[in-house]
N, CA, C and O atoms as CSV, one atom per row, in Angstrom:
chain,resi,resn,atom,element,x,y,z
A,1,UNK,N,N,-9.252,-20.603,3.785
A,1,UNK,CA,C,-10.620,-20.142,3.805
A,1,UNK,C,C,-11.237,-20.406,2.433
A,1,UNK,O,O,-10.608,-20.131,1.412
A,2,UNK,N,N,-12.519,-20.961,2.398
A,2,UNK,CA,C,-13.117,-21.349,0.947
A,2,UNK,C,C,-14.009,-20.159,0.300
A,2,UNK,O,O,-14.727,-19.474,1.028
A,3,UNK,N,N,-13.964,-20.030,-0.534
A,3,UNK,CA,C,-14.404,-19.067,-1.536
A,3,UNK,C,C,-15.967,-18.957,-1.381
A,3,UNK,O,O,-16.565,-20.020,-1.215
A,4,UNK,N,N,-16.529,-18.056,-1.407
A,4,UNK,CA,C,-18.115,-18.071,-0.441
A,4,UNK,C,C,-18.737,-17.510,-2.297
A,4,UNK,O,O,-17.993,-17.291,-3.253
A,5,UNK,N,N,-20.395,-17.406,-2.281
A,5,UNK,CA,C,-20.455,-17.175,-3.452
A,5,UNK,C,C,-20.337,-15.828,-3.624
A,5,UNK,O,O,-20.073,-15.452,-4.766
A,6,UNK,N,N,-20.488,-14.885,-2.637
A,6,UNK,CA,C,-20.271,-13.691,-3.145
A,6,UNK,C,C,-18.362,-13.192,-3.527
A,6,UNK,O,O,-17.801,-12.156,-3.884
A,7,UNK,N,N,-17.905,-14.660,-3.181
A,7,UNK,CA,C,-16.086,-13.945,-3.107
A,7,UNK,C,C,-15.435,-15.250,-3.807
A,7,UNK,O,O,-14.821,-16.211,-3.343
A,8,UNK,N,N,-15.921,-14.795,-5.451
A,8,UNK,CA,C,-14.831,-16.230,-6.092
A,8,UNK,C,C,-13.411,-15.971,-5.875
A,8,UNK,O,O,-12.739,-14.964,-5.655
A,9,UNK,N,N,-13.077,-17.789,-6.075
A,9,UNK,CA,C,-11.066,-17.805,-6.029
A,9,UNK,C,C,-10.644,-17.196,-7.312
A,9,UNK,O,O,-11.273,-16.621,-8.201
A,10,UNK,N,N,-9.440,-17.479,-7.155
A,10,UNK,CA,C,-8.817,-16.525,-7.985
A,10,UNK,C,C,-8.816,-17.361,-9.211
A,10,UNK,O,O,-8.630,-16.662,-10.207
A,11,UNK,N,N,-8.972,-18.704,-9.489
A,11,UNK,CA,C,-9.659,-19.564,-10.516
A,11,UNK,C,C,-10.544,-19.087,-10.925
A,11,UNK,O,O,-10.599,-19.421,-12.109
A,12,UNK,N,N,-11.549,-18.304,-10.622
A,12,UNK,CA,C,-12.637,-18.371,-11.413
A,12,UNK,C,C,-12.591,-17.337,-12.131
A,12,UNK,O,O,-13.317,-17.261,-13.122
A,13,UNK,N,N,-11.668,-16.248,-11.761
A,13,UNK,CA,C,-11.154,-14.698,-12.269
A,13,UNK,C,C,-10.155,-14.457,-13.623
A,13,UNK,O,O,-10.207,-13.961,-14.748
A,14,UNK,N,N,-9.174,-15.186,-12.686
A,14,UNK,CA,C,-7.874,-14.914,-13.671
A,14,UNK,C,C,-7.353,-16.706,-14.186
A,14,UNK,O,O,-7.350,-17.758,-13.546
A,15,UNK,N,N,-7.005,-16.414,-15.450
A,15,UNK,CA,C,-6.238,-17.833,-16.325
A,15,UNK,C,C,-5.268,-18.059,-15.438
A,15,UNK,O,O,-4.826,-17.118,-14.780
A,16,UNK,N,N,-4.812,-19.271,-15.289
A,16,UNK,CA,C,-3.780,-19.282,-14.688
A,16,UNK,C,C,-2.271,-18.711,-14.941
A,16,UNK,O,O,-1.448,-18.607,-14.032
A,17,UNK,N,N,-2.008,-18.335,-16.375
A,17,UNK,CA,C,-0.816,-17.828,-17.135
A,17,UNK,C,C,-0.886,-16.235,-16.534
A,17,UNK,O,O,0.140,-15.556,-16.514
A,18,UNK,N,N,-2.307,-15.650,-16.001
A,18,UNK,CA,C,-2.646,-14.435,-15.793
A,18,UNK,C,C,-2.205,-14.220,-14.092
A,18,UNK,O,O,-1.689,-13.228,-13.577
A,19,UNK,N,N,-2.631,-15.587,-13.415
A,19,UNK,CA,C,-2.525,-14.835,-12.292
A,19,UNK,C,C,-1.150,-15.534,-11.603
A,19,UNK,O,O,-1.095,-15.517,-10.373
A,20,UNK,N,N,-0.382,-15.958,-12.122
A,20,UNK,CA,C,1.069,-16.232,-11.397
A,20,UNK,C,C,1.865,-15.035,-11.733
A,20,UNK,O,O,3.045,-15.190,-11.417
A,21,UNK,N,N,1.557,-13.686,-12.366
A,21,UNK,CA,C,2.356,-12.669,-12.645
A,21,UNK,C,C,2.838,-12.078,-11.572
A,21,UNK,O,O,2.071,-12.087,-10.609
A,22,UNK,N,N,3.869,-11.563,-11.422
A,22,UNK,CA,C,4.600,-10.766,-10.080
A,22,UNK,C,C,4.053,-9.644,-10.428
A,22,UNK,O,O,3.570,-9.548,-11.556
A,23,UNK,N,N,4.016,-8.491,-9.466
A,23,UNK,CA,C,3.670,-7.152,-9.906
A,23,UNK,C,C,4.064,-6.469,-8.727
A,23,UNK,O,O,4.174,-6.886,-7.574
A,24,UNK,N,N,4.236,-5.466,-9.165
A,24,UNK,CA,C,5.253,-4.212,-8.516
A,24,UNK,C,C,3.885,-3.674,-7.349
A,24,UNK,O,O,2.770,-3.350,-7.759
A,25,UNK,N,N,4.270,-3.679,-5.935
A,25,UNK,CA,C,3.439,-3.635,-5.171
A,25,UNK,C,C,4.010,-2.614,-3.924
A,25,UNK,O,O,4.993,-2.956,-3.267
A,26,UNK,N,N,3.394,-1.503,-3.698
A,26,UNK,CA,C,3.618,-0.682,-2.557
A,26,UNK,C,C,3.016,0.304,-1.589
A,26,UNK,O,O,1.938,0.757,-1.972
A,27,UNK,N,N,3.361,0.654,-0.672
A,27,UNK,CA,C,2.211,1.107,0.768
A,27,UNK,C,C,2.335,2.454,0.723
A,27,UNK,O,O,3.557,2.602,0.748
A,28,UNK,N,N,1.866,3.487,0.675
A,28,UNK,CA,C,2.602,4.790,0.734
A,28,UNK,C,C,1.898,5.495,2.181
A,28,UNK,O,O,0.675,5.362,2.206
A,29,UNK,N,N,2.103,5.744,2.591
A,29,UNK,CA,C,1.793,6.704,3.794
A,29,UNK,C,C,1.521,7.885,3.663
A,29,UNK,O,O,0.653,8.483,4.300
A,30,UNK,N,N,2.408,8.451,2.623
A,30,UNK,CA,C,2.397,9.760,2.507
A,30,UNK,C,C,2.955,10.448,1.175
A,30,UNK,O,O,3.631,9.837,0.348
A,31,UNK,N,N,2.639,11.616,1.082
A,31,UNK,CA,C,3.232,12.574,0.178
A,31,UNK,C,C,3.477,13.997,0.476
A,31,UNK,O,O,2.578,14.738,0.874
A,32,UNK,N,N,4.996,14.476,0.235
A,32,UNK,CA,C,5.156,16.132,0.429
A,32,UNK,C,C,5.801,16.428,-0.554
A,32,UNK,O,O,6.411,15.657,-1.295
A,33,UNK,N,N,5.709,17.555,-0.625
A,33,UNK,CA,C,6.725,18.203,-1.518
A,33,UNK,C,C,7.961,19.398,-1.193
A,33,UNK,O,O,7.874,20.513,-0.679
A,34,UNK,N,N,8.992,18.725,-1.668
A,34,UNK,CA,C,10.137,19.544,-0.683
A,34,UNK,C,C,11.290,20.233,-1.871
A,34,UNK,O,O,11.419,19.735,-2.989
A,35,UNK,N,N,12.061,21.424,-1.414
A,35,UNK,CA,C,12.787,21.351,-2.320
A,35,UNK,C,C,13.913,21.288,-2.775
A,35,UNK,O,O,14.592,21.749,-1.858
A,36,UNK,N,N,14.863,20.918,-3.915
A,36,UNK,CA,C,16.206,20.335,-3.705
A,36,UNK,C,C,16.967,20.896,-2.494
A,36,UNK,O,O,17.498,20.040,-1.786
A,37,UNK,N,N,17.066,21.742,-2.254
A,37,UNK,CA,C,17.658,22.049,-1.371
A,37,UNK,C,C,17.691,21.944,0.209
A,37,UNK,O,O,18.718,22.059,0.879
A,38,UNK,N,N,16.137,21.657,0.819
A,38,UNK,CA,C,16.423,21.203,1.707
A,38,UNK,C,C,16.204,20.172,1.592
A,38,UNK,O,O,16.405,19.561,2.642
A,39,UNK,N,N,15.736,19.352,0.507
A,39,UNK,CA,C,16.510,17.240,0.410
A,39,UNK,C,C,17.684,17.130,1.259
A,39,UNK,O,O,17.792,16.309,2.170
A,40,UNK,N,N,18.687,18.110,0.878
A,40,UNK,CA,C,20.150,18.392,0.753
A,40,UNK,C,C,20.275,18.896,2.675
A,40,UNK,O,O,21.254,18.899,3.421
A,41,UNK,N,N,19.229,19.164,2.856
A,41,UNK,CA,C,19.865,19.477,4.438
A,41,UNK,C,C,19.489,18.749,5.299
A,41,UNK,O,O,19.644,19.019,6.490
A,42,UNK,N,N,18.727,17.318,4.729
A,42,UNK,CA,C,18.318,16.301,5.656
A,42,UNK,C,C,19.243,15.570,6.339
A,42,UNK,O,O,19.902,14.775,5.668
A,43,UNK,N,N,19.480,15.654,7.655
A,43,UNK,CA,C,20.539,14.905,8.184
A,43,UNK,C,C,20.027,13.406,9.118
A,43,UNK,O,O,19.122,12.898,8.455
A,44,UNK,N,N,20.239,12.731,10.132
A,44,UNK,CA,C,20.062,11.732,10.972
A,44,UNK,C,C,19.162,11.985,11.790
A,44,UNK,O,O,19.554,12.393,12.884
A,45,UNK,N,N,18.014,11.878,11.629
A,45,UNK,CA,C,16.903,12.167,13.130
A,45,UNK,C,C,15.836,13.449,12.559
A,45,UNK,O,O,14.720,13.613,13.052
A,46,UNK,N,N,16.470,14.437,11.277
A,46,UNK,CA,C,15.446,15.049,10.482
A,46,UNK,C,C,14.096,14.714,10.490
A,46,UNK,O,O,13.793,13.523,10.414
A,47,UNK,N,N,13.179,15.625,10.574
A,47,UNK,CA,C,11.702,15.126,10.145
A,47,UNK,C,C,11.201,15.706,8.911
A,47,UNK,O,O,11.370,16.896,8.648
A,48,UNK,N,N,10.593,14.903,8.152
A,48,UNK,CA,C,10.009,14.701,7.162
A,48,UNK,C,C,8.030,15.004,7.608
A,48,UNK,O,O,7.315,14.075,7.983
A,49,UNK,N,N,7.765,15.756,7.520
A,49,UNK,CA,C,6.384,15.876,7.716
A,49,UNK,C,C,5.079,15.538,6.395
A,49,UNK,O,O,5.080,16.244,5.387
A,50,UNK,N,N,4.214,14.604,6.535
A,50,UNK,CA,C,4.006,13.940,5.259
A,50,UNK,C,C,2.255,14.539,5.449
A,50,UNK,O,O,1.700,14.437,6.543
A,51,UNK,N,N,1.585,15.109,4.316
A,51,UNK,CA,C,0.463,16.069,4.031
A,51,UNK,C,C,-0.609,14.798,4.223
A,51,UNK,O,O,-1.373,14.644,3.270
A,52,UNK,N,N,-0.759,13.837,5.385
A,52,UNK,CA,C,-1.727,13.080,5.490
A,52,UNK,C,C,-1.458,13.045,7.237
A,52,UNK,O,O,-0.468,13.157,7.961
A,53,UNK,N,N,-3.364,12.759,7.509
A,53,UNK,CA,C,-3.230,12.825,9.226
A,53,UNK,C,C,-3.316,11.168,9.366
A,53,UNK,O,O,-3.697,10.215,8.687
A,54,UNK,N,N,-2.864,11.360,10.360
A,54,UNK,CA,C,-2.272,9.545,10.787
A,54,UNK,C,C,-3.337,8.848,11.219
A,54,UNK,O,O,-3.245,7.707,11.671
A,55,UNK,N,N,-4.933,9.803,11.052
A,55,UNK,CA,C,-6.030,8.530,11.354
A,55,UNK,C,C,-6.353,8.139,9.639
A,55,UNK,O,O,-7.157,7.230,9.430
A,56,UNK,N,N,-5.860,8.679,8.729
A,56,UNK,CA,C,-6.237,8.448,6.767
A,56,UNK,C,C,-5.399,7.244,7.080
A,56,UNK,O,O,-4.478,7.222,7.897
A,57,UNK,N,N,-6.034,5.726,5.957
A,57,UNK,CA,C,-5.969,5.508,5.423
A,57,UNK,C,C,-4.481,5.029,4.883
A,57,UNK,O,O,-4.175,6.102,4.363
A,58,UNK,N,N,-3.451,4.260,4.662
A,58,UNK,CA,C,-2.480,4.163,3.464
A,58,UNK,C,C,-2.924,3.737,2.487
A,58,UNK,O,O,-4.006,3.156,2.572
A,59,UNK,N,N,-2.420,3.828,1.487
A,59,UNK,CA,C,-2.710,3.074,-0.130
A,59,UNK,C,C,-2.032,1.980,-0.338
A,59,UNK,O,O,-0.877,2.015,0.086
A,60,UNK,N,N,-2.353,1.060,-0.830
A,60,UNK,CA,C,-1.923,-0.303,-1.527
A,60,UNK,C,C,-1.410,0.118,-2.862
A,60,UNK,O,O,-2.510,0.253,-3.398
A,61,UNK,N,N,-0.373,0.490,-3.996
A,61,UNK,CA,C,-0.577,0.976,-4.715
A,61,UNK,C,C,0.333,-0.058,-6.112
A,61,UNK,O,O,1.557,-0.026,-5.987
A,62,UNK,N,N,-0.096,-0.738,-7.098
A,62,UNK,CA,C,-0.193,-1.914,-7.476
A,62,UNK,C,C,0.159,-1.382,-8.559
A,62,UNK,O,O,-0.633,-0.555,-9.011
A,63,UNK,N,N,1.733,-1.713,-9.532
A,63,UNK,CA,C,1.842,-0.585,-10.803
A,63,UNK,C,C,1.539,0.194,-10.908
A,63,UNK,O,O,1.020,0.377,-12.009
A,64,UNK,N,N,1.544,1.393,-9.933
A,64,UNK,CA,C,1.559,2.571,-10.304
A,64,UNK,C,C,-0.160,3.007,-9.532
A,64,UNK,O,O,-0.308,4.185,-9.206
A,65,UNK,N,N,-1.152,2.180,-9.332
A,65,UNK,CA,C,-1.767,2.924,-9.746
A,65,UNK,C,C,-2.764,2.168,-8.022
A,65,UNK,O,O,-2.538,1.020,-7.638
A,66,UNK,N,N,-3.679,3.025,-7.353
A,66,UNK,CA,C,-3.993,2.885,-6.249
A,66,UNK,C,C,-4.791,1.983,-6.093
A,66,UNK,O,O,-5.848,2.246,-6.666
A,67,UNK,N,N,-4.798,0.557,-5.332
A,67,UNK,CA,C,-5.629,-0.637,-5.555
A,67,UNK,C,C,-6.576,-0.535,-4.544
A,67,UNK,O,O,-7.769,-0.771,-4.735
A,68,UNK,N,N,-5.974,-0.100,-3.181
A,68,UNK,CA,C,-6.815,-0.470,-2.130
A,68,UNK,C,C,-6.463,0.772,-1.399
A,68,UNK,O,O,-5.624,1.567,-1.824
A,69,UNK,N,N,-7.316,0.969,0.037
A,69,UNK,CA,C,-6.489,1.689,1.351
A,69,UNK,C,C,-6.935,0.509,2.412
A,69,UNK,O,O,-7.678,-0.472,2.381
A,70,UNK,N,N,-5.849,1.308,3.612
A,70,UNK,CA,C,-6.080,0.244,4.791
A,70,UNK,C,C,-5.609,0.814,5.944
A,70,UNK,O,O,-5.116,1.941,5.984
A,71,UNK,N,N,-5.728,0.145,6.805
A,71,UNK,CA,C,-5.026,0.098,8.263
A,71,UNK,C,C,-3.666,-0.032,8.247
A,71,UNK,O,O,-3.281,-1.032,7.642
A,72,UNK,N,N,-2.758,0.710,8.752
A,72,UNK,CA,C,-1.094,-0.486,8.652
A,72,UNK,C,C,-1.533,-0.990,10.619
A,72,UNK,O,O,-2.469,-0.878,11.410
A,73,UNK,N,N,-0.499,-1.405,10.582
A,73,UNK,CA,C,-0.402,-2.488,11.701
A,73,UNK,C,C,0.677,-3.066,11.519
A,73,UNK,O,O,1.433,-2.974,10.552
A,74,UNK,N,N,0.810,-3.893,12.771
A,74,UNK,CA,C,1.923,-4.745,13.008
A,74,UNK,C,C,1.110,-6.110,13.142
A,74,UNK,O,O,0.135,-6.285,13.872
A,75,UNK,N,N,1.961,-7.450,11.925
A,75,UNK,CA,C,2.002,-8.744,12.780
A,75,UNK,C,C,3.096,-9.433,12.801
A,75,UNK,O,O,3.887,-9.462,11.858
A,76,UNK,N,N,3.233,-10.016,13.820
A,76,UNK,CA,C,4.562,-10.995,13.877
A,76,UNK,C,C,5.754,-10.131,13.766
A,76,UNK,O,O,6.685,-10.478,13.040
A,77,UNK,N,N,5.794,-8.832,14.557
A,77,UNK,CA,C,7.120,-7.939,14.004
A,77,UNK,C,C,7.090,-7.385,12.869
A,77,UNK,O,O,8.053,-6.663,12.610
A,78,UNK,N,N,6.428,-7.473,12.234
A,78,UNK,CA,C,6.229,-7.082,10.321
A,78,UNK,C,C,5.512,-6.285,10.410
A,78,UNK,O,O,4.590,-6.445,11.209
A,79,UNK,N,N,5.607,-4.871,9.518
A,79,UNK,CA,C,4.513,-4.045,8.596
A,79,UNK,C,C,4.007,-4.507,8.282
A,79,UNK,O,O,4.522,-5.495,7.759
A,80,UNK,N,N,2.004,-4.385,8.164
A,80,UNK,CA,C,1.135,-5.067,7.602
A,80,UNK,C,C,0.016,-4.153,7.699
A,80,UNK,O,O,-0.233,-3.500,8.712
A,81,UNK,N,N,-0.971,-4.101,6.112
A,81,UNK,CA,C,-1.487,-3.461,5.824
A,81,UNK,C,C,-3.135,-4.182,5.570
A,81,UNK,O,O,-3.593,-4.656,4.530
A,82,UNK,N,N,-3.851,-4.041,7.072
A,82,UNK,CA,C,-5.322,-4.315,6.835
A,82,UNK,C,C,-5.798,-3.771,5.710
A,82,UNK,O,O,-5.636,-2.563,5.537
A,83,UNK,N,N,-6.504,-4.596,4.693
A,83,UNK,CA,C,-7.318,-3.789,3.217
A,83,UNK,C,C,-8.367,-3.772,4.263
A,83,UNK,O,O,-8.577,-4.665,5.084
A,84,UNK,N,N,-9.290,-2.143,4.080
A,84,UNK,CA,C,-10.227,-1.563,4.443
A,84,UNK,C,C,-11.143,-1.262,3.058
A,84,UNK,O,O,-12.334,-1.545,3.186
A,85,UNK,N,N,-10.798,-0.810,1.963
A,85,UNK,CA,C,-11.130,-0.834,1.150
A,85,UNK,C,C,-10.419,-1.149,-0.432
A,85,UNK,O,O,-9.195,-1.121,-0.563
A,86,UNK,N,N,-11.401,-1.468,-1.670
A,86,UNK,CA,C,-10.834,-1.807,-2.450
A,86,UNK,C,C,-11.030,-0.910,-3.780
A,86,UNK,O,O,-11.928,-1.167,-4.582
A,87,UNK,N,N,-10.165,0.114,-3.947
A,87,UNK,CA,C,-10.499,1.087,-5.289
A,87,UNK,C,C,-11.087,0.472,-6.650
A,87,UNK,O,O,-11.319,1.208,-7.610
C-alpha cells in the first residue's frame, strides 16, 4: 500500500539506522492483582479473572509504555491485534 499524503512511510519519519531497531513489543488484555498466596494455589483449569470487560480495548504496549489499543482477533490461526487507536 503507498503512502497517501496524510500517512508518510517510514522514510520520511525515521533515519534508517533509527528505524531497523527491534523493540520489545506486547498485547496485554488485562491486569489483577492477586496475592502470593493464592499465585500459589493456582492449579490446571484455575481462573484468573482480569479487571477489564471483554468489549475494552487491548493495549499494544511498546517498551514499557502504551502505543496503541485495538481489537484482538484471529488471522490465519494467529493472535492478531486490529490498531483502533494510536496513544
Amino acid at each position: 500500500m503507498e503512502p497517501t499524503p496524510s500517512q508518510p512511510s517510514d522514510r520520511d519519519v525515521l533515519p534508517p539506522s533509527v528505524a531497523g531497531l527491534p523493540l520489545r513489543l506486547h498485547i496485554t488484555l488485562g491486569r489483577t492483582t492477586m496475592l502470593l498466596k493464592d499465585v500459589f494455589k493456582l492449579t490446571v483449569g484455575s481462573t484468573v479473572e482480569l479487571q477489564r470487560l471483554v468489549t475494552e480495548p487491548a493495549e499494544m504496549v511498546v517498551n514499557g509504555r502504551v502505543f496503541a489499543r485495538g481489537q484482538l482477533m484471529v488471522l490465519d490461526g494467529h493472535y492478531a491485534l486490529k490498531v483502533l487507536e494510536k496513544v
